[in-house]
N, C-alpha and C positions, 0 to 999 in steps of 0.2 A: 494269393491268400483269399481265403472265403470269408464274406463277411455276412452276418447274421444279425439283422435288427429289425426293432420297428418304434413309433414313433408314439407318444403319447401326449394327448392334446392338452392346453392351456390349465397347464399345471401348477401349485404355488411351492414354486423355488425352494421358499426359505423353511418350508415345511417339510419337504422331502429331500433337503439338505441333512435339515436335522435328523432326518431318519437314517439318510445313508452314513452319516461320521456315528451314530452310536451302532451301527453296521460292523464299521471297520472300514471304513471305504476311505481314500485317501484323495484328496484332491491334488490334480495334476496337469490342471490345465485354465487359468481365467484370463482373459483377453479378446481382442476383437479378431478376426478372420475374413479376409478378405478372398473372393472366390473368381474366377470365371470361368466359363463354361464356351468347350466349341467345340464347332462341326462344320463340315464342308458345306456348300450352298447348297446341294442336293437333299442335305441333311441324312445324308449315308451312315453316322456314328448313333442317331437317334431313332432310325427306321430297325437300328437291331437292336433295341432297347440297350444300349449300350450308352456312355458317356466318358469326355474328355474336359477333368476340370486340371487349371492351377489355382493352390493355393496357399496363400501366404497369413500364416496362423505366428505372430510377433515376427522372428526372426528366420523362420523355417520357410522354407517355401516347397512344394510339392504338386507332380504332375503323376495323375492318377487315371488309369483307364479301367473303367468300371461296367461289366456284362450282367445285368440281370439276368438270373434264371430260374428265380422262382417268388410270389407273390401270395403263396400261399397262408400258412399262418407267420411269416416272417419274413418279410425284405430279404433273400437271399443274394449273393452277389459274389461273382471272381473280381477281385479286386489286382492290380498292379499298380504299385507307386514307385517313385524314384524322387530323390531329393536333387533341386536343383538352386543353383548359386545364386540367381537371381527371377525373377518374376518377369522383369522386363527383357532382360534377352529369350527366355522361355516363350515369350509374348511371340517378340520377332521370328525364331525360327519356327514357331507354328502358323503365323499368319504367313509366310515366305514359303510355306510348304500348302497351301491354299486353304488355310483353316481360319473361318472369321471368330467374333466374338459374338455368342448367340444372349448370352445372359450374362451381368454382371451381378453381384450381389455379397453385402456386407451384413455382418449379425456379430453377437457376442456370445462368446462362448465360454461354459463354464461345465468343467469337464471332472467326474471322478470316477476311482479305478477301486475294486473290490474283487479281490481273486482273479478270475478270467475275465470281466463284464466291466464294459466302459458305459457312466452313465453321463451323456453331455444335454446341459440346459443349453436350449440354443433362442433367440432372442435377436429378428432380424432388426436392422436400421435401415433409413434411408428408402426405397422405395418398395420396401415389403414391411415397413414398420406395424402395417394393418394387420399383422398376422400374431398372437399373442403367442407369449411363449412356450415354448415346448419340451418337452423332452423325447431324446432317443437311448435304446438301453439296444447295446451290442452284447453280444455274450457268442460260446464254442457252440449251442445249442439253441433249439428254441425253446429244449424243458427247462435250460436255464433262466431262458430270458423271463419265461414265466415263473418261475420260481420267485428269481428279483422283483418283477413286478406285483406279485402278491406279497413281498415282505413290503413294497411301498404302499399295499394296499389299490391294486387296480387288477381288474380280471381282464381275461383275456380277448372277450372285446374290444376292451380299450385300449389293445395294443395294435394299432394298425400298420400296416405294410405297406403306407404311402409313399411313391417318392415328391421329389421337390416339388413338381410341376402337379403332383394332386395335390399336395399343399396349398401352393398358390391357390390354384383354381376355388379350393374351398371356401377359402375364406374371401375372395373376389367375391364370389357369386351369394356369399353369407350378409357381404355388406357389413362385416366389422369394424 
């Protein structure tokens, strides 16, 4: 599946809530989400800008391998997921197949659906709490994405194509 987004910085939640339900938007998702992320030691999955996370969103748990292929005006990405029955066997058979745990990382997520476009408020804990909340807006397109994004009122600057790891760094080297 291809997935199409990008990221918009430290946004006010309950303001852009209110704008997506008089939208039509539907909410479909609030809870906490737990993530990890691996790669061989050579770091072979992240040399091709690629990524291998689980994650466990309440009661789902999900192993996702994720290729970037473009960063232009949109996070572009081949996405593959598979549901799996547990997080901790998921664990074992990847680390028994020589895969460590590179990043671990927890946040809260609150997630709504308007037509095709998912729009999730993410909100990390624990040792990314420095990082204020954000939003990403998924959509089939990126005229879509922009579209949405100017009904929230933000232009197309503001929507960046960062992943995780330029997140972090941002807001590290911001001192927030």
């Amino acid at each position: 599946m291809k997935e199409i987004e990008v990221k918009i910085l430290e946004v006010n939640r309950q303001q852009l809530e209110q704008t997506l339900k008089t939208l039509g938007a539907e909410k479909v998702f609030d809870g906490p989400i737990q993530t990890l992320f691996f790669d061989f030691a050579d770091g072979k999955i992240s040399k091709t800008k690629s990524l291998l996370r689980l994650r466990r969103a309440q009661d789902k748990v999900e192993l996702t391998f994720k290729s970037v292929s473009s960063v232009k005006e949109a996070k572009t990405a081949e996405e593959v997921t598979v549901e799996v029955s547990s997080l901790d066997a998921a664990r074992k058979i990847l680390e028994n197949i020589g895969l460590t745990v590179t990043e671990s990382m927890e946040k809260h997520r609150t997630s709504y659906k308007l037509d095709d476009a998912r729009f999730d408020f993410d909100r990390y804990v624990g040792d990314y709490s420095f990082i204020p909340e954000f939003l990403e807006i998924e959509a089939q397109s990126i005229r879509q994405i922009r579209k949405y994004a100017s009904s929230l009122g933000f232009k197309p600057e503001d929507c960046l194509t960062w992943s995780t790891d330029k997140l972090i760094n941002h807001y590290k080297k911001s001192d927030v």
